[in-house]
PDB file with SEQRES, HELIX, SHEET and CRYST1 records, atoms N, CA, C and O in Angstrom:
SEQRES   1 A   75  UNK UNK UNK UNK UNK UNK UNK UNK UNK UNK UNK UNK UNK          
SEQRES   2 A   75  UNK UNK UNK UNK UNK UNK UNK UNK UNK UNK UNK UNK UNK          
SEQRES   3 A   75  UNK UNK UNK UNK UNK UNK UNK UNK UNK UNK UNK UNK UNK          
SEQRES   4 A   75  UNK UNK UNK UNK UNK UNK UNK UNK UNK UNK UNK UNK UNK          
SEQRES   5 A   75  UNK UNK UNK UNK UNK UNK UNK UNK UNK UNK UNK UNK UNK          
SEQRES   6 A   75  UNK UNK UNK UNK UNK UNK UNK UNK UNK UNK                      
HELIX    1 AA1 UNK A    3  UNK A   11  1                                   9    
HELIX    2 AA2 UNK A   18  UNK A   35  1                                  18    
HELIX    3 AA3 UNK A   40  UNK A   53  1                                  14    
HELIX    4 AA4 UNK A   67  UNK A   69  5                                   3    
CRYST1    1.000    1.000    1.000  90.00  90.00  90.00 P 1           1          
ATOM      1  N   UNK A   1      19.363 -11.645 -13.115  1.00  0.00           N  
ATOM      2  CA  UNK A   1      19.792 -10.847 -11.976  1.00  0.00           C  
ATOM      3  C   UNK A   1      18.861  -9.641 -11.853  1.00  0.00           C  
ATOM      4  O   UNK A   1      18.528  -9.018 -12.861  1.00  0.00           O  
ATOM      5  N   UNK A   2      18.482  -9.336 -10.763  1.00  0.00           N  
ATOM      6  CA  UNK A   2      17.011  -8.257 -10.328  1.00  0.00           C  
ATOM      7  C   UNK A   2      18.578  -6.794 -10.065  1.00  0.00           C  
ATOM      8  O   UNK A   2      19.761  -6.900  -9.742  1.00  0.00           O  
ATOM      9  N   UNK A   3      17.649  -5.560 -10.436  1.00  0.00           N  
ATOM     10  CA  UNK A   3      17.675  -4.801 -10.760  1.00  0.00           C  
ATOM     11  C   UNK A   3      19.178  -3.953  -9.359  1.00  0.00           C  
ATOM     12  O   UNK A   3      20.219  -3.297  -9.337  1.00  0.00           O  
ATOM     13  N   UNK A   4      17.968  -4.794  -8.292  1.00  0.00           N  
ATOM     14  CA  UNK A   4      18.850  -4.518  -7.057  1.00  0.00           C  
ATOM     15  C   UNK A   4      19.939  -5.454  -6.636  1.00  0.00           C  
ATOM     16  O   UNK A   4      20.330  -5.358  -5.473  1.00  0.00           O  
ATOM     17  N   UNK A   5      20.484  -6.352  -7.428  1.00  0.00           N  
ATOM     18  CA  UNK A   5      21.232  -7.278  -7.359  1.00  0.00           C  
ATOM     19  C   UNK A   5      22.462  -6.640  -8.289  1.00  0.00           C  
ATOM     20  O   UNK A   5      23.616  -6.755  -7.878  1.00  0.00           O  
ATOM     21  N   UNK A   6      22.287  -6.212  -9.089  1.00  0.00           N  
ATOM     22  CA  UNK A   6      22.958  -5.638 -10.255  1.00  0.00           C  
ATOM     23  C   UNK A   6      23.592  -3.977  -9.286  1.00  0.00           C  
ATOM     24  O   UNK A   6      24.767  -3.803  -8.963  1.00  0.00           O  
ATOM     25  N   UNK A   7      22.569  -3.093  -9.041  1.00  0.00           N  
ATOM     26  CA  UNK A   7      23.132  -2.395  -8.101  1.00  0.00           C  
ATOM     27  C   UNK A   7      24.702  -2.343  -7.331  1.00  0.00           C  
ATOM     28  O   UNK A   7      25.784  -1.757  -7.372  1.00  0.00           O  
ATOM     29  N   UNK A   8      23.863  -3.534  -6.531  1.00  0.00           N  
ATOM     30  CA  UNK A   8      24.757  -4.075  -5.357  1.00  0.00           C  
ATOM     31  C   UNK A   8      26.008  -4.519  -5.779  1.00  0.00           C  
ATOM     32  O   UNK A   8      26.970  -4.119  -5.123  1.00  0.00           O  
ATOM     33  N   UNK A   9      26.252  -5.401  -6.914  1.00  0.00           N  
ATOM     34  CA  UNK A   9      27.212  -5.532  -6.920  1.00  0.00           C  
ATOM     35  C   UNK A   9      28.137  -4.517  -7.586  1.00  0.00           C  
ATOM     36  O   UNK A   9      29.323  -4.407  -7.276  1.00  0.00           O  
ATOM     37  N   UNK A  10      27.598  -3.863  -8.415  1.00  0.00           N  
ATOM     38  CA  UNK A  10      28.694  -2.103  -8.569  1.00  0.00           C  
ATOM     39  C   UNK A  10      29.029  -1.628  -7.638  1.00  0.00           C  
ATOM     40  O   UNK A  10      30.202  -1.457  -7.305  1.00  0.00           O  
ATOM     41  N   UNK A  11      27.977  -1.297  -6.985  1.00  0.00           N  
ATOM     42  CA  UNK A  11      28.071  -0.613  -5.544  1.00  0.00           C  
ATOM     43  C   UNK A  11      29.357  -1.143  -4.935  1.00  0.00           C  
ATOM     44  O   UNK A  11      30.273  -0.321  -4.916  1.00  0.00           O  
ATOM     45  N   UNK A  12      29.662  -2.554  -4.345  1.00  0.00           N  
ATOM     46  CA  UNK A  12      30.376  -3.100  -3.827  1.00  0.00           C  
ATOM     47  C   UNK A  12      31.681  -3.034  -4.627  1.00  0.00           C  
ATOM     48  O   UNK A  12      32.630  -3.487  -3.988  1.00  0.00           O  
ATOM     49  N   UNK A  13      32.018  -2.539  -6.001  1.00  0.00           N  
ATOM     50  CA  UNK A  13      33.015  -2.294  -6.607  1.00  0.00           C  
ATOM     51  C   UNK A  13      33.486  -0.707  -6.383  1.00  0.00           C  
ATOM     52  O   UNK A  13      34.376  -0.260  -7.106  1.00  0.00           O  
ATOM     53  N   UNK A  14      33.035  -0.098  -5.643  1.00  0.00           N  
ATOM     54  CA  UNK A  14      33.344   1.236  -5.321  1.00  0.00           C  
ATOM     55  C   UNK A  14      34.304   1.770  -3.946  1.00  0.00           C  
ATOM     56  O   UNK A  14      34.275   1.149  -2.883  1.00  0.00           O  
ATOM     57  N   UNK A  15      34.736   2.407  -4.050  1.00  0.00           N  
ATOM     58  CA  UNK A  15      35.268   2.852  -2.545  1.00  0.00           C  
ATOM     59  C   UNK A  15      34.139   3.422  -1.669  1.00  0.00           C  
ATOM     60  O   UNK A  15      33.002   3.527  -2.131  1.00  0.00           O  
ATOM     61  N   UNK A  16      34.497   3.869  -0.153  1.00  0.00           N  
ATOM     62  CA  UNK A  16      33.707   4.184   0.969  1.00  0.00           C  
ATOM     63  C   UNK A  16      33.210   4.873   0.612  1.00  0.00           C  
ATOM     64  O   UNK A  16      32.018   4.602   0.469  1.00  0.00           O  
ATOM     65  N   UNK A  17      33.762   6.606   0.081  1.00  0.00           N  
ATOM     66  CA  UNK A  17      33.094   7.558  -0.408  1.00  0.00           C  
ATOM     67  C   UNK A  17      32.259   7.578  -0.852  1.00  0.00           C  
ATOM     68  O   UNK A  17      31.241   8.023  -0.320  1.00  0.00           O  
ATOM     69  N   UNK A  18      32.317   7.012  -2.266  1.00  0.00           N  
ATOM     70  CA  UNK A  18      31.312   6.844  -3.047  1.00  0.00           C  
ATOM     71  C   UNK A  18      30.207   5.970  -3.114  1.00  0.00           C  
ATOM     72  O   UNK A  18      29.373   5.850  -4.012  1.00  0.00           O  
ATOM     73  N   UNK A  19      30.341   5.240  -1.791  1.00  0.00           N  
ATOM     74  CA  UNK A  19      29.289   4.264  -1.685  1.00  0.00           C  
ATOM     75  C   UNK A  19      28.299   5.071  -0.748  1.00  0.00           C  
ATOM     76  O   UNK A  19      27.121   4.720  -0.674  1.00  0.00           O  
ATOM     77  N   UNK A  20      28.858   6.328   0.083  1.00  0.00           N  
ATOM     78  CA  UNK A  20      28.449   7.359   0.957  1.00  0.00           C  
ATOM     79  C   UNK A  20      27.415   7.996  -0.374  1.00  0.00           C  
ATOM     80  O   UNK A  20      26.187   8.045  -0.302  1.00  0.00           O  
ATOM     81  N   UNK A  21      27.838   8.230  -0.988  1.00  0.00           N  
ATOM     82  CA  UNK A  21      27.434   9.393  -2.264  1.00  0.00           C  
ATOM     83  C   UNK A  21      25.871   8.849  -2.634  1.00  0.00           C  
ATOM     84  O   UNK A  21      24.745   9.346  -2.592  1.00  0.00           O  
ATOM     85  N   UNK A  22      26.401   7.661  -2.984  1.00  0.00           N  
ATOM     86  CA  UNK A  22      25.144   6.731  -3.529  1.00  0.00           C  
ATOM     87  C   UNK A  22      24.066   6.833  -2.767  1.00  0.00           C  
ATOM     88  O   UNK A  22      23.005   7.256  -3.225  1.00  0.00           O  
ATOM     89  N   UNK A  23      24.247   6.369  -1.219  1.00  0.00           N  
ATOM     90  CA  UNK A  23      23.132   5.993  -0.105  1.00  0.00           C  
ATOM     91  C   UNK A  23      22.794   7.412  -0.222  1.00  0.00           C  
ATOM     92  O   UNK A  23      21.605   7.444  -0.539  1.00  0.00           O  
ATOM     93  N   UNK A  24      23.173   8.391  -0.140  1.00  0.00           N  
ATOM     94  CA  UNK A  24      22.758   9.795  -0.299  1.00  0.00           C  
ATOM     95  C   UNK A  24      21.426   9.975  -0.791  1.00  0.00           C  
ATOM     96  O   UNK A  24      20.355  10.446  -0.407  1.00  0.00           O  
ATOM     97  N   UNK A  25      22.118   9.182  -2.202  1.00  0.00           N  
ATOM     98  CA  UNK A  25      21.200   9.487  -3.675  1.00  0.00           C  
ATOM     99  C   UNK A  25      19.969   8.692  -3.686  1.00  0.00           C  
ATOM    100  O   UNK A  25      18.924   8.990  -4.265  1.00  0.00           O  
ATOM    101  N   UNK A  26      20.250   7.451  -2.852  1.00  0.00           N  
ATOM    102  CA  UNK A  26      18.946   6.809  -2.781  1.00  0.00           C  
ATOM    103  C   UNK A  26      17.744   7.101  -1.501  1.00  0.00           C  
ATOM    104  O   UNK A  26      16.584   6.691  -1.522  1.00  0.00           O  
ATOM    105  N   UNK A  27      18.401   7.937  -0.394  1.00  0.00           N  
ATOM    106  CA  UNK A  27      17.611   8.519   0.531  1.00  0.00           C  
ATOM    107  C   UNK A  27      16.464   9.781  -0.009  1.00  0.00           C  
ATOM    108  O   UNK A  27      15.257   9.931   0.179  1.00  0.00           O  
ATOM    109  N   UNK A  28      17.651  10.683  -0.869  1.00  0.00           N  
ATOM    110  CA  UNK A  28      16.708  11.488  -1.703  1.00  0.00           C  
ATOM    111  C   UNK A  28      15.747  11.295  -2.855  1.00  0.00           C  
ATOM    112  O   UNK A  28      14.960  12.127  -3.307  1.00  0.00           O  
ATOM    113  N   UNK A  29      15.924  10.210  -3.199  1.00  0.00           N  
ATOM    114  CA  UNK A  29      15.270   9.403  -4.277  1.00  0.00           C  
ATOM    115  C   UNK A  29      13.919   8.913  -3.333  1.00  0.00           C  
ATOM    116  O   UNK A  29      12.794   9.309  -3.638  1.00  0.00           O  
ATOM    117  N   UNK A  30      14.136   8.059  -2.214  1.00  0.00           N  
ATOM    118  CA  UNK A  30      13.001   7.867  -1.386  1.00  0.00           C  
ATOM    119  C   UNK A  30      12.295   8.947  -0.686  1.00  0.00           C  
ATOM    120  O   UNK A  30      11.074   8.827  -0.581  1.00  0.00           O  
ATOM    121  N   UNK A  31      12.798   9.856  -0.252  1.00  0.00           N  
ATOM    122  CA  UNK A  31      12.118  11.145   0.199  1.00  0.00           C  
ATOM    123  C   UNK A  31      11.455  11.605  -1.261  1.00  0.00           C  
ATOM    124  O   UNK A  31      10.248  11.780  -1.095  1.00  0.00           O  
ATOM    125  N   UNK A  32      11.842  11.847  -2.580  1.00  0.00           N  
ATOM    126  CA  UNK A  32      10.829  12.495  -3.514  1.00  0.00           C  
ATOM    127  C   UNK A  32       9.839  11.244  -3.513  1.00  0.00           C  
ATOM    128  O   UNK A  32       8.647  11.539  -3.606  1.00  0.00           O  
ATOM    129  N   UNK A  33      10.071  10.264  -3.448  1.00  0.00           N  
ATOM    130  CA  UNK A  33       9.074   9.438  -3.679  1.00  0.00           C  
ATOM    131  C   UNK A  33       8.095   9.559  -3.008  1.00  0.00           C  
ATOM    132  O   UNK A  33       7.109   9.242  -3.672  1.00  0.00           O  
ATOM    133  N   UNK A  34       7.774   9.949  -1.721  1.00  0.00           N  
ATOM    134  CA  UNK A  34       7.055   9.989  -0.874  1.00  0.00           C  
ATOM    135  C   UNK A  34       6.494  10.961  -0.434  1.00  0.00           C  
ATOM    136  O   UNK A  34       5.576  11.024   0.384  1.00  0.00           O  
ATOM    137  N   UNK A  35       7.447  12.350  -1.373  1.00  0.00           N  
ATOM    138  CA  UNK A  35       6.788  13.394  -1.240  1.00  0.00           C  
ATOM    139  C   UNK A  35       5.693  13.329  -2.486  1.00  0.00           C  
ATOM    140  O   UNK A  35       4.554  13.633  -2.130  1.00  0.00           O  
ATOM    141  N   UNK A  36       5.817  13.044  -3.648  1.00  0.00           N  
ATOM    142  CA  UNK A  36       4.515  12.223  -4.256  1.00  0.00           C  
ATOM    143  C   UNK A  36       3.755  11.396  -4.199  1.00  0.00           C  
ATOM    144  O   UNK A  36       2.863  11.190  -5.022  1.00  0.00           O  
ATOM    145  N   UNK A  37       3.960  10.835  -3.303  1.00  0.00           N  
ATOM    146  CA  UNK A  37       2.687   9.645  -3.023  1.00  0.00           C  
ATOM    147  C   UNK A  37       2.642   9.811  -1.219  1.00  0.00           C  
ATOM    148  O   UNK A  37       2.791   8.874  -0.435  1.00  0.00           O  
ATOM    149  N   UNK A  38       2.480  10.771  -0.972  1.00  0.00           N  
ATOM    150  CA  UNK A  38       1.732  11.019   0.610  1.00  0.00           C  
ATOM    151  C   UNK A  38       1.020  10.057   1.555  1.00  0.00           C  
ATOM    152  O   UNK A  38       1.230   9.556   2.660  1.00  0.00           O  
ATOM    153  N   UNK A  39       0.105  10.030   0.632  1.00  0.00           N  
ATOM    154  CA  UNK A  39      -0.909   8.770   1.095  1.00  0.00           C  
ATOM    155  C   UNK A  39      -0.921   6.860   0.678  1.00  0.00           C  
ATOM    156  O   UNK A  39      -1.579   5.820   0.708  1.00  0.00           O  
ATOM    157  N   UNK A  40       0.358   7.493   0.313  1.00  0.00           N  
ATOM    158  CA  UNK A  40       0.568   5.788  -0.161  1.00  0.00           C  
ATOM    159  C   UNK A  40       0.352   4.304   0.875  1.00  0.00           C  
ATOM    160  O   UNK A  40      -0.136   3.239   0.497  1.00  0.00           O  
ATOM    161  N   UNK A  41       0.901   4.644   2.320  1.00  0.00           N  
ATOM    162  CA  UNK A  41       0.697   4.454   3.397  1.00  0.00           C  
ATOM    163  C   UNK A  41      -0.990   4.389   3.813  1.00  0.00           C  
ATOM    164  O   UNK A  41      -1.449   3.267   4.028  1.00  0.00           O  
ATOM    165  N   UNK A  42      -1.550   5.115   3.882  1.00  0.00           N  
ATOM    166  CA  UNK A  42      -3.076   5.567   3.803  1.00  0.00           C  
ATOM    167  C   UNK A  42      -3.654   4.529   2.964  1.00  0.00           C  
ATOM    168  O   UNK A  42      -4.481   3.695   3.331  1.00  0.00           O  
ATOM    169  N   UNK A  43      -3.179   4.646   1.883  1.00  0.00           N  
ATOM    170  CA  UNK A  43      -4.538   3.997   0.958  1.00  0.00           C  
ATOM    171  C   UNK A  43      -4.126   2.596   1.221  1.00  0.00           C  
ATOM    172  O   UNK A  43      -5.072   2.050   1.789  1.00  0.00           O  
ATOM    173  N   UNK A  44      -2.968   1.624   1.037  1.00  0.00           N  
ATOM    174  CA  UNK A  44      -2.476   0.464   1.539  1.00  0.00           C  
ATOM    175  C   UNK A  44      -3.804   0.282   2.798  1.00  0.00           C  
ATOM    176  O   UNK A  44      -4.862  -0.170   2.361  1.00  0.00           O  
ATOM    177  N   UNK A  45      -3.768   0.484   3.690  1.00  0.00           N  
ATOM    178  CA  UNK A  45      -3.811   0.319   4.713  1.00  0.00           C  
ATOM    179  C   UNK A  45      -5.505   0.061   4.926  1.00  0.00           C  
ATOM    180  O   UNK A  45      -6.127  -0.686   5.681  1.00  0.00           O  
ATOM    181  N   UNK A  46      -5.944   1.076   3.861  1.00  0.00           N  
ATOM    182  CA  UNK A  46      -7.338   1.442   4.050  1.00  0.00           C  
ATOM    183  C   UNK A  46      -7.888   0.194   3.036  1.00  0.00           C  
ATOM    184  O   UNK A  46      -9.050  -0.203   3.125  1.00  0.00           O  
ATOM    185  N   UNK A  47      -6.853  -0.425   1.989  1.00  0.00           N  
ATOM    186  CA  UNK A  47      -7.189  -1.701   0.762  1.00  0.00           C  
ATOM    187  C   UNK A  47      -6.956  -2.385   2.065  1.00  0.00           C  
ATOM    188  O   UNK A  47      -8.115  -2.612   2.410  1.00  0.00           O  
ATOM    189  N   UNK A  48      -6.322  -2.775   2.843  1.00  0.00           N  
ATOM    190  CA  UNK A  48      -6.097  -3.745   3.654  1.00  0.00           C  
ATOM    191  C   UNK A  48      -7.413  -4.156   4.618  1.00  0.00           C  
ATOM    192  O   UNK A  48      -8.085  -5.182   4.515  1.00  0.00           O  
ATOM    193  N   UNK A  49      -7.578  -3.125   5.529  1.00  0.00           N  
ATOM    194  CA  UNK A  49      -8.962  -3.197   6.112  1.00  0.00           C  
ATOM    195  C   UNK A  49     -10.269  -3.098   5.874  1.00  0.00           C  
ATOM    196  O   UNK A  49     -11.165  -3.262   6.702  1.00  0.00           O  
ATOM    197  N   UNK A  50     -10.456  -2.661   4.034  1.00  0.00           N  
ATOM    198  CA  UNK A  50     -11.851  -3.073   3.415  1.00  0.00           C  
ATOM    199  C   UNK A  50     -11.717  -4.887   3.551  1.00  0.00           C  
ATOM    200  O   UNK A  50     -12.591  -5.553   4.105  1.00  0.00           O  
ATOM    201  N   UNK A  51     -10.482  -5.481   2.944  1.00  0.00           N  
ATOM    202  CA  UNK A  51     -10.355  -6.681   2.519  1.00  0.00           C  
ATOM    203  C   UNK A  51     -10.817  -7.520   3.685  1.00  0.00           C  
ATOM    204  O   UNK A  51     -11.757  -8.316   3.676  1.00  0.00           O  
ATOM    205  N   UNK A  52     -10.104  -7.256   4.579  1.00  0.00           N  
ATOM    206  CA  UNK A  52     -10.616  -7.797   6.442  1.00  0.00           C  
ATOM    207  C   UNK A  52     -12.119  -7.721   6.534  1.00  0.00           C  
ATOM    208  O   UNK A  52     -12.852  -8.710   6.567  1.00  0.00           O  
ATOM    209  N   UNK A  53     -12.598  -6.208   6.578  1.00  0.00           N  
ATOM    210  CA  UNK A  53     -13.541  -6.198   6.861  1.00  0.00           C  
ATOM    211  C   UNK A  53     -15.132  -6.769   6.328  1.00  0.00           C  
ATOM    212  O   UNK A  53     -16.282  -6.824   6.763  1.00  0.00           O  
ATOM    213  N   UNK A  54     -14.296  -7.168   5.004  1.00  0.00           N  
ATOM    214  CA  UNK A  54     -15.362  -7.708   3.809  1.00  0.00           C  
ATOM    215  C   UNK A  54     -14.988  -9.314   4.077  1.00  0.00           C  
ATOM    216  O   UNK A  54     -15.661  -9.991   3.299  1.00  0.00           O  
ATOM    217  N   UNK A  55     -14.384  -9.905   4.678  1.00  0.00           N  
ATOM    218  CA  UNK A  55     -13.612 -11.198   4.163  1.00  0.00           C  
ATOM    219  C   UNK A  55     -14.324 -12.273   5.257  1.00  0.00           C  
ATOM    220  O   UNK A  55     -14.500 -12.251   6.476  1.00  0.00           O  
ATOM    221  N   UNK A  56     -14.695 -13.389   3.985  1.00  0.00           N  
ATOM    222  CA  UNK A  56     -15.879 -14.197   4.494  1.00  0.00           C  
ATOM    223  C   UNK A  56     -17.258 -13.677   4.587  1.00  0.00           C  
ATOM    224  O   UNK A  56     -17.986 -14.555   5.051  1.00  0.00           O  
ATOM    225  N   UNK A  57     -18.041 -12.343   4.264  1.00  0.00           N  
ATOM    226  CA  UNK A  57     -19.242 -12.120   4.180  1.00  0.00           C  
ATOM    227  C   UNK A  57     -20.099 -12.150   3.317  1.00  0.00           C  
ATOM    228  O   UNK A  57     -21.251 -11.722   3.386  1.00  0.00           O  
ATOM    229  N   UNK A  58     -19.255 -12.968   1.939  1.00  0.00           N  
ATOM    230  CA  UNK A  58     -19.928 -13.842   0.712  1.00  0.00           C  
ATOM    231  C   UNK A  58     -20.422 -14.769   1.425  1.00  0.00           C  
ATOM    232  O   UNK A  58     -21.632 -14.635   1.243  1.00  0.00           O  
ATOM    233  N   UNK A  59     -20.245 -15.787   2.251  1.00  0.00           N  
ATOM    234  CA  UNK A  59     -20.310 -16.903   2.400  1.00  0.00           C  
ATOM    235  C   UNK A  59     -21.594 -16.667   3.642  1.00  0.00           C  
ATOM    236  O   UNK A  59     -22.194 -17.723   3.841  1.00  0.00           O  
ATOM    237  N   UNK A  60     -22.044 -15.632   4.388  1.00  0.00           N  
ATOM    238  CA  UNK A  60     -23.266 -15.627   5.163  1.00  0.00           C  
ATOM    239  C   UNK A  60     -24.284 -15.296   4.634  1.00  0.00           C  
ATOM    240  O   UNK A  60     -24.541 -14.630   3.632  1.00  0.00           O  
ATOM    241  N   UNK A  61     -25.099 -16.010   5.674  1.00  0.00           N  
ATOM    242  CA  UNK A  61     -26.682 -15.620   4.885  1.00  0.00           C  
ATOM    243  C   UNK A  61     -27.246 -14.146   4.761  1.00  0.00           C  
ATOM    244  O   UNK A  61     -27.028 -13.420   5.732  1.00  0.00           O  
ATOM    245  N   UNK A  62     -27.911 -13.634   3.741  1.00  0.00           N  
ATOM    246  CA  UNK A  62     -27.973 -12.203   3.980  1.00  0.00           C  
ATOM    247  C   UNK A  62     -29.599 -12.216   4.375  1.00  0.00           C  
ATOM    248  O   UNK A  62     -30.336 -12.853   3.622  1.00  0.00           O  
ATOM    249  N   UNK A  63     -30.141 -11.584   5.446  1.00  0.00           N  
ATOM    250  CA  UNK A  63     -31.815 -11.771   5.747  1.00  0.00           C  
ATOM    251  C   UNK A  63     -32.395 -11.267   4.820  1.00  0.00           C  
ATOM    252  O   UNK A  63     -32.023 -10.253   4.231  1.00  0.00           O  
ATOM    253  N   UNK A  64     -33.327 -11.882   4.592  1.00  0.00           N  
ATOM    254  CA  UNK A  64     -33.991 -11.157   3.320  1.00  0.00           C  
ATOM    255  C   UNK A  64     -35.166  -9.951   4.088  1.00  0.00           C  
ATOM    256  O   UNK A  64     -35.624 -10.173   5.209  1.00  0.00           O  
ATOM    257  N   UNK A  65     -35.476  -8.900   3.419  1.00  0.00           N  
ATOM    258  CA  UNK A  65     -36.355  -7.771   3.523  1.00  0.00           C  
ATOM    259  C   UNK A  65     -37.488  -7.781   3.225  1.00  0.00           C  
ATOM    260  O   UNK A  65     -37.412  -8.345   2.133  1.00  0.00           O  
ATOM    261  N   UNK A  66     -38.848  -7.508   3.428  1.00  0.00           N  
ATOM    262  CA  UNK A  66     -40.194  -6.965   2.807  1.00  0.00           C  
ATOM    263  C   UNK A  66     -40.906  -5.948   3.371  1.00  0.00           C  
ATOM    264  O   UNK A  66     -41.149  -5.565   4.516  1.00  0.00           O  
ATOM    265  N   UNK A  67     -41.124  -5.677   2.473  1.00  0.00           N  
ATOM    266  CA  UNK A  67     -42.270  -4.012   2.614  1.00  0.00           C  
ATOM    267  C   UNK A  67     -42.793  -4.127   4.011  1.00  0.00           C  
ATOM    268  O   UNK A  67     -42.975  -3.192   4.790  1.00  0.00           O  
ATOM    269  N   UNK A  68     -43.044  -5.591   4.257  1.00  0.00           N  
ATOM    270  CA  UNK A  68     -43.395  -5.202   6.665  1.00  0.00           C  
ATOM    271  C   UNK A  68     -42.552  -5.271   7.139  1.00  0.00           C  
ATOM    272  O   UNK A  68     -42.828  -5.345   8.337  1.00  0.00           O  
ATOM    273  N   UNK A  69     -41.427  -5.306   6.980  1.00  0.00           N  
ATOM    274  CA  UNK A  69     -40.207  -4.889   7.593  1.00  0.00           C  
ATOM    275  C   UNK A  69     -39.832  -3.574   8.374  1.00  0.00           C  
ATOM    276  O   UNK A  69     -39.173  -3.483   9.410  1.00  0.00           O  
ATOM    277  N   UNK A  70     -40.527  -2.384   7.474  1.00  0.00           N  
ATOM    278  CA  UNK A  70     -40.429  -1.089   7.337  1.00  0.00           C  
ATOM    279  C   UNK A  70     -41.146  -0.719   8.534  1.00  0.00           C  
ATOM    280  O   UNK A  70     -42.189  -1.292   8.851  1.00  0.00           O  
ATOM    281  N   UNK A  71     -40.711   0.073   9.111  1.00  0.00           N  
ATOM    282  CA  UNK A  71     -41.252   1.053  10.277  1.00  0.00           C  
ATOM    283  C   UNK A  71     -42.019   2.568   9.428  1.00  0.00           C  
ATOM    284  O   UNK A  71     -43.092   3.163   9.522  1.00  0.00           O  
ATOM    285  N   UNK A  72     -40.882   2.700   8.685  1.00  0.00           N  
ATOM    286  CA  UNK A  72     -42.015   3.828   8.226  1.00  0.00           C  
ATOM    287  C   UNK A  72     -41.682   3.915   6.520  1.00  0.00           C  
ATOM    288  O   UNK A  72     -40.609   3.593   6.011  1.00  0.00           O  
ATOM    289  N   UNK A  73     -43.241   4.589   5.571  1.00  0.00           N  
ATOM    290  CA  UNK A  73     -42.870   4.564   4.489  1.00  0.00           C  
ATOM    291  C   UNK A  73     -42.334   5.883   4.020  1.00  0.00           C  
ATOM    292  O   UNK A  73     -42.288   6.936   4.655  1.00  0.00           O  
ATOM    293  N   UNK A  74     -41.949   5.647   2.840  1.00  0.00           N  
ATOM    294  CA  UNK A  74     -42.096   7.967   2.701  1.00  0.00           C  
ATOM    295  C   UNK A  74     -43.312   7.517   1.580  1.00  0.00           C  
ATOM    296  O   UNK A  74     -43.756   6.480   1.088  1.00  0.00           O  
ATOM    297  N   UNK A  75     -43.542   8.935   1.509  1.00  0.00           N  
ATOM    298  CA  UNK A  75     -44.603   8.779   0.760  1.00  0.00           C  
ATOM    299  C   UNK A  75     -44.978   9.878  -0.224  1.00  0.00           C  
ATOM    300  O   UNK A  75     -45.973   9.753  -0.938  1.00  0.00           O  
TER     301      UNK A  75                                                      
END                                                                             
């Protein structure tokens, strides 16, 4: 039985009140959470669209380069 299954069914052994009390406790529990991880949202999002943006560009040809390629050298 998962963690939130176990919960639930206490939970459901409680009266209204206290099932009020609880949801309370788990709103504030999710608000600190998120007041520590800010960017949690952000970085997800940003792993998501490297993965897209990289995905399938193993598999193309990459042009190959040489020194006449160059427009200009430094020197």
């Amino acid at each position: 039985m998962t963690t939130v299954e176990q919960i639930n069914q206490q939970v459901q052994k409680l009266p209204e009140p206290f099932q009020r009390e609880i949801l309370n406790f788990v709103e504030f529990l999710t608000l600190k959470f998120f007041k520590r991880n800010p960017r949690q949202d952000d970085v997800l999002w940003s792993q998501f669209s490297l993965t897209e943006a990289m995905r399938d560009l193993e598999n193309e040809d990459s042009p190959s380069y040489n020194e006449s390629d160059l427009k200009e050298k430094w020197q």
